[in-house]
N, C-alpha and C positions, 0 to 999 in steps of 0.2 A: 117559102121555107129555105131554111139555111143550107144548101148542100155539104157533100164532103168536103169537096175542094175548096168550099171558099170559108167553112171551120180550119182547114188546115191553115188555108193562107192569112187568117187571124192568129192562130197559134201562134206560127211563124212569126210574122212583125211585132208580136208583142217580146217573143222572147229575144230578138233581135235588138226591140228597142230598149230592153230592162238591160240585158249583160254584154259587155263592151267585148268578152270573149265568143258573142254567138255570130253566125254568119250565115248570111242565104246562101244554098249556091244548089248545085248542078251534082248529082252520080248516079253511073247506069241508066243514063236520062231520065232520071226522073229528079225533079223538085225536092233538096233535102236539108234539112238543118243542120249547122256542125259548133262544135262546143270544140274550141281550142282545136280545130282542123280534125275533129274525126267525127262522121255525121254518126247522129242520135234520135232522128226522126226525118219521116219523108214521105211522098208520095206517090206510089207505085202506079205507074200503067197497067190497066186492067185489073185492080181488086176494088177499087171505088174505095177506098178506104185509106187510114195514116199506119204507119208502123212503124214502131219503135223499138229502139235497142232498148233492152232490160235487165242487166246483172245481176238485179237483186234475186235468189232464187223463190221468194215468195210472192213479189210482185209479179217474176213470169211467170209463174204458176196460176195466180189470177187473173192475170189477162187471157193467157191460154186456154182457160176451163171457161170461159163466157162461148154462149153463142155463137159461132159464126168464125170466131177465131181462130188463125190460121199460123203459122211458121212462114214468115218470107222466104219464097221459093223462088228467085229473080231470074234463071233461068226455065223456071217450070220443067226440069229436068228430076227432080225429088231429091235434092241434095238442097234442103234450104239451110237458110243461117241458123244455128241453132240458138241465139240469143234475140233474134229481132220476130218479133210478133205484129201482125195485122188486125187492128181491131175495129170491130165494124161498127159506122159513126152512130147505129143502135143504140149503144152501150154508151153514148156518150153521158146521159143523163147521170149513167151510175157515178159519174166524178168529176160531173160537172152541174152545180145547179144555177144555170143563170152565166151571163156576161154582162160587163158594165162597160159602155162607151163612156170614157173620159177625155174634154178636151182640157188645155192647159194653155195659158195662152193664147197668141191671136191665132196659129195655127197648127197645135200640136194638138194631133188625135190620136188613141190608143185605145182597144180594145184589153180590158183588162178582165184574166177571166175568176173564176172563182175560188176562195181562200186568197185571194191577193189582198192587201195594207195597201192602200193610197194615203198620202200624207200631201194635205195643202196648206200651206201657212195663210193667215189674214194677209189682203190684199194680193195675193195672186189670181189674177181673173180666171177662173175657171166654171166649169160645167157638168154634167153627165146624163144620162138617158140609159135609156138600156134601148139597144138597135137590134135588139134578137127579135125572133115572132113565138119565145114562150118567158113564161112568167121569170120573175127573179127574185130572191129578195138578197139585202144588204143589210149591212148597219153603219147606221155615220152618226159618228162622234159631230158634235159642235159644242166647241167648249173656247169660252166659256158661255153656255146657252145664248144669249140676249133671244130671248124669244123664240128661238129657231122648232123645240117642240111646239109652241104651239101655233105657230104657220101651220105648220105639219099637220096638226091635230083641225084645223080651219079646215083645210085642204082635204080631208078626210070627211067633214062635215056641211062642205060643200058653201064656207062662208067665205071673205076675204079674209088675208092675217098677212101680217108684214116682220122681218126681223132684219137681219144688221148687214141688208146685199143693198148694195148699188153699181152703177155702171162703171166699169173701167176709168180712171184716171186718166189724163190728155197723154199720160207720160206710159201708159199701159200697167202702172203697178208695178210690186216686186217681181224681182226674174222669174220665170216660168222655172228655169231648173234651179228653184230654191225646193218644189214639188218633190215627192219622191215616190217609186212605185218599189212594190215588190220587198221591202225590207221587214224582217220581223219585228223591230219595236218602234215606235215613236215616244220621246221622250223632252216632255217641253211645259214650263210654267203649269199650264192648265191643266194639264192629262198626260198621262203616263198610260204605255198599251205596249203590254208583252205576248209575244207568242210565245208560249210556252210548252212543253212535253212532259210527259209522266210514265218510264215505263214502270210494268205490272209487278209488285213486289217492293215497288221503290218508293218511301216516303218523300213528299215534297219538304226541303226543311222551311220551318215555320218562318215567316216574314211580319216583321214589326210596319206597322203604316199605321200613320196620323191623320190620314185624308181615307175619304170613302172609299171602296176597295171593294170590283165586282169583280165575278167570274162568266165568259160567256164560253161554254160548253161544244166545240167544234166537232170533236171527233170523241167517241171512247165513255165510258161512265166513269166518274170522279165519287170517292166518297168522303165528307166529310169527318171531321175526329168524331161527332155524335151521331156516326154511321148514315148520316142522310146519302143517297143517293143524289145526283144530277144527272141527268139524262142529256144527248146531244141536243141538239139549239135548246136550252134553257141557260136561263142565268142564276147564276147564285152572289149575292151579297153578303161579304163575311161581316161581321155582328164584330165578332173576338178580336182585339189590336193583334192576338199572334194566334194565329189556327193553321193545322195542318190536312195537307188531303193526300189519299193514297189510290189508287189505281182499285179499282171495282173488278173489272174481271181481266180476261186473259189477254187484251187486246191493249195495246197502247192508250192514253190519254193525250187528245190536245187541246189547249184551250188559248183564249185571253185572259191577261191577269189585266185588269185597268183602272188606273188610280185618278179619281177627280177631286 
């Protein structure tokens, strides 16, 4: 089983390795991460647990109302921070479902965790697994196909199935940092894939496409102009060259828009 401390120290190098502004270091001896030099997560002696600074007033309200959840009190004197919460790695499920090990290259590994966009171009050798001990799921684009659903679908059914992977090139292939992690759109020949947002009240304005054009449903209810509902992880296929969607209830919409 995954402990606290070594979910933190995953955390940690991922967000290290994504943004050129984050940085490991050292406060109040404890282990903590800093964005532009002022830490924003860490891990404290003696709560077994990570804690975070929080600004937004709804998200500290949410982490603070779970469970177990505490006010960083670094001196255990009852003057804690009033912005940094401790949350117990319990609750990680709530906002995390799954992590993906990705290697890139002959030696670049990253723990990449949930709601993250990996982008690998053809011919960059790459891989992935999930290295956690609970379930995951994903979704991976391969476009344009050559077979690659129905490996999958082999694989599933327990036959052989081959699609368009071979071994490394003598030369290693294109550059590893041609890869990208963490970014909300990819945008290339074959496929287009937008992170997109909807808040409540707010029509999305309609978009004209020539090519197939789904919807996968991340966060929040969407509804269609023919009032259909979509529910989180479902997908929707829009039919209409222009159709609009508007936010279903009171809570933010996020999704993929993805064009093949």
């Amino acid at each position: 089983m995954v402990d606290a401390r070594e979910r933190y120290d995953d955390v940690a190098d991922f967000l290290a390795f994504r943004h050129d502004f984050v940085e490991l270091s050292q406060m109040m001896g404890m282990p903590c991460v800093k964005a532009r030099g002022k830490m924003v997560l860490g891990f404290p002696a003696g709560y077994g647990a990570m804690v975070f600074k929080l600004t937004d007033p709804a998200v500290h309200a949410e982490a603070l109302g779970l469970e177990g959840s505490v006010l960083f009190d670094p001196g255990r004197n009852g003057r804690p921070f009033k912005q940094w919460v401790v949350v117990p790695p319990a609750h990680a499920g709530r906002f995390l479902e799954g992590e993906l090990t990705v290697s890139i290259g002959p030696e670049g590994t990253v723990v990449v965790p949930a709601g993250t966009l990996v982008y690998v171009p053809p011919m960059v050798a790459h891989g992935f697994r999930n290295g956690a001990d609970v379930d995951m799921r994903y979704l991976n684009f391969h476009a344009p196909g050559k077979g690659f659903a129905d490996y999958l679908r082999a694989g599933r059914d327990g036959v052989e199935g081959s699609f368009d992977q071979a071994d490394p090139p003598a030369d290693g292939g294109r550059p590893p940092e041609e890869a990208r992690i963490g970014e909300s759109e990819v945008v290339q020949d074959e496929i287009e894939i937008h992170e997109l947002r909807l808040e409540p009240d707010a029509p999305q304005a309609p978009v004209a496409h020539r090519r197939l054009r789904c919807l996968y449903v991340l966060e929040g209810s969407p509804a269609l102009a023919d009032d259909v509902l979509a529910e989180t992880g479902t997908w929707v296929r829009l039919s209409e060259p222009r159709q609009t969607l508007t936010c279903a209830g009171s809570e933010p919409v996020r999704f993929l828009d993805i064009h093949v």
